[in-house]
N, C-alpha and C positions, 0 to 999 in steps of 0.2 A: 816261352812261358816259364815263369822261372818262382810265382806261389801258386798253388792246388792245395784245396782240400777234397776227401771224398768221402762219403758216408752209405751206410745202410740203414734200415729201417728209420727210415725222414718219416716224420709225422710232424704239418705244418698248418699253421692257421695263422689266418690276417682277417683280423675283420676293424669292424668300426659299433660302437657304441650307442650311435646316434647319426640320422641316415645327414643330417647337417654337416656330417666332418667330411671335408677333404679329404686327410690323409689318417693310415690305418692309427688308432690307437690301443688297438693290442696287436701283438707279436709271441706268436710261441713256436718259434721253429727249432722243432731240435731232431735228432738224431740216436738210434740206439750206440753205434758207435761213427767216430769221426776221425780219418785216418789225414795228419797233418806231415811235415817234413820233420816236424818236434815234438810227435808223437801220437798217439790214440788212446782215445776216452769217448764216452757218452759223453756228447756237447752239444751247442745250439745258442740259439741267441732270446732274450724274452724281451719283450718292449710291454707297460702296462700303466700307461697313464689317465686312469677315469677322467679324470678332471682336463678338458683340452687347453684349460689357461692357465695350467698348473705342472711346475716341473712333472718327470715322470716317477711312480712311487717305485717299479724297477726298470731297470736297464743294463745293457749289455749283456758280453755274450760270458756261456754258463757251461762249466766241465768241472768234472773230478781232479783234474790233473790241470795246475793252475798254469803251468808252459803252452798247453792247446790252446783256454780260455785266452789268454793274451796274444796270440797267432791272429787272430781272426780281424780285428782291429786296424791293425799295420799293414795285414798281406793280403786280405783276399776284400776288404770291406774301406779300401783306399778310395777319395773321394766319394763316397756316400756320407747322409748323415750318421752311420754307425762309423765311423773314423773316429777311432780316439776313443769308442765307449770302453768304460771299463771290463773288465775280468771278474769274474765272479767263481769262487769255486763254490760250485754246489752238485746234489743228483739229479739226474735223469734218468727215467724208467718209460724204458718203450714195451707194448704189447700190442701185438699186430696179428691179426688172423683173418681170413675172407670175408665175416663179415662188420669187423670194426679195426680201427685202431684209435689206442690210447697211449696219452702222452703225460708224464708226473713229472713236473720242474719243481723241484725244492732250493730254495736259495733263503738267506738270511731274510724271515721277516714273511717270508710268503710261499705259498704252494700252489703252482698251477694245475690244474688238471683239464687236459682237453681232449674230446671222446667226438672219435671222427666216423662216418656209416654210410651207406646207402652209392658206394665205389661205381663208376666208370670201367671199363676195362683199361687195363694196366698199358699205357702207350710209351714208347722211346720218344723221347722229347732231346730236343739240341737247339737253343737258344744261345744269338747272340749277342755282346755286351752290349746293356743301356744305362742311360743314364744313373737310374735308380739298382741298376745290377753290372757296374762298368767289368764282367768279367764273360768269359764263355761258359756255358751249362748246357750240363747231358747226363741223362738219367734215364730213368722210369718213374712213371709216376701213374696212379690213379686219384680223378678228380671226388672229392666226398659231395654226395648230395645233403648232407646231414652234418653236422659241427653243434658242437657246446664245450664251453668255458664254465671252472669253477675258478674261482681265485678266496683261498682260505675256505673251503669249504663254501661259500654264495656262489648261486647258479645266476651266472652275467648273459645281460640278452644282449644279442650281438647279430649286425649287419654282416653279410659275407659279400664284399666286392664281387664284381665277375673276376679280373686280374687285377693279380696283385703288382708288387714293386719287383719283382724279379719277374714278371712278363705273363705268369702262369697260372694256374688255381692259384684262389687263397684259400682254400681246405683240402690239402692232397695229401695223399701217403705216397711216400717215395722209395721205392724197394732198395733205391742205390743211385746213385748218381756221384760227380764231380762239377766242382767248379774252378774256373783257371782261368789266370790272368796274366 
């Protein structure tokens, strides 16, 4: 295995818009910090396309430090449809306590805010690579009974899949994990 990354306080959501989509169109998976082989920063990836016949209004993956943002694309997000998505540098602000976690993505043009609640007990999870996640994961995670989305201050109503595209919750807080490929 020769790309990893690993993070702390994950705060993740995937859901869908409208119970007729196939696949998620929002993504706000980020991280309070995210430790790469070219560095650490709060990072994570946002996907937010309302319109499903419509490019998407953001994408890709999003850090302080514009060397992390660009890692994630080439090394750990090889053969997925996030290959190739751009780098973004913007913030992330994670807050995480027993009974919520919140997630603030700021990037040019828009502000996520996603508020996670109503937790699972905190299990070690080790998944291996598929399709939609071609790498090995292991963590912790607790699964959110509870998830919302603002985008620019509107409160979006949103489907929560059972699993998501990396195998697992699509609303979970992840105290730490890694992924490697």
């Amino acid at each position: 295995m020769n790309n990893w990354m690993s993070w702390e306080g994950g705060v993740d959501l995937i859901a869908t818009t409208s119970a007729e989509l196939a696949m998620p169109n929002v993504i706000v998976h980020v991280a309070r910090m995210v430790h790469t082989p070219v560095g650490s920063a709060p990072s994570g990836m946002i996907f937010w396309q309302p319109d499903p016949t419509a490019a998407p209004l953001a994408f890709g993956f999003v850090s302080s430090d514009p060397a992390v943002a660009a890692y994630f694309a080439d090394h750990i997000f090889v053969g997925t449809p996030f290959e190739g998505a751009p780098a973004i540098v913007g913030k992330v602000i994670i807050e995480i306590s027993a009974e919520q976690a919140t997630a603030r993505v700021e990037i040019p043009g828009f502000v996520f805010e996603s508020h996670l609640s109503d937790f699972s007990e905190t299990a070690m999870i080790q998944r291996d690579p598929l399709p939609t996640a071609p790498f090995h994961q292991q963590g912790l995670e607790a699964a959110a009974g509870h998830a919302c989305l603002k985008v620019n201050g509107e409160k979006i109503d949103l489907i929560i899949p059972p699993v998501g595209i990396t195998g697992g919750p699509c609303a979970v807080v992840a105290a730490c994990g890694v992924y490697a490929r």
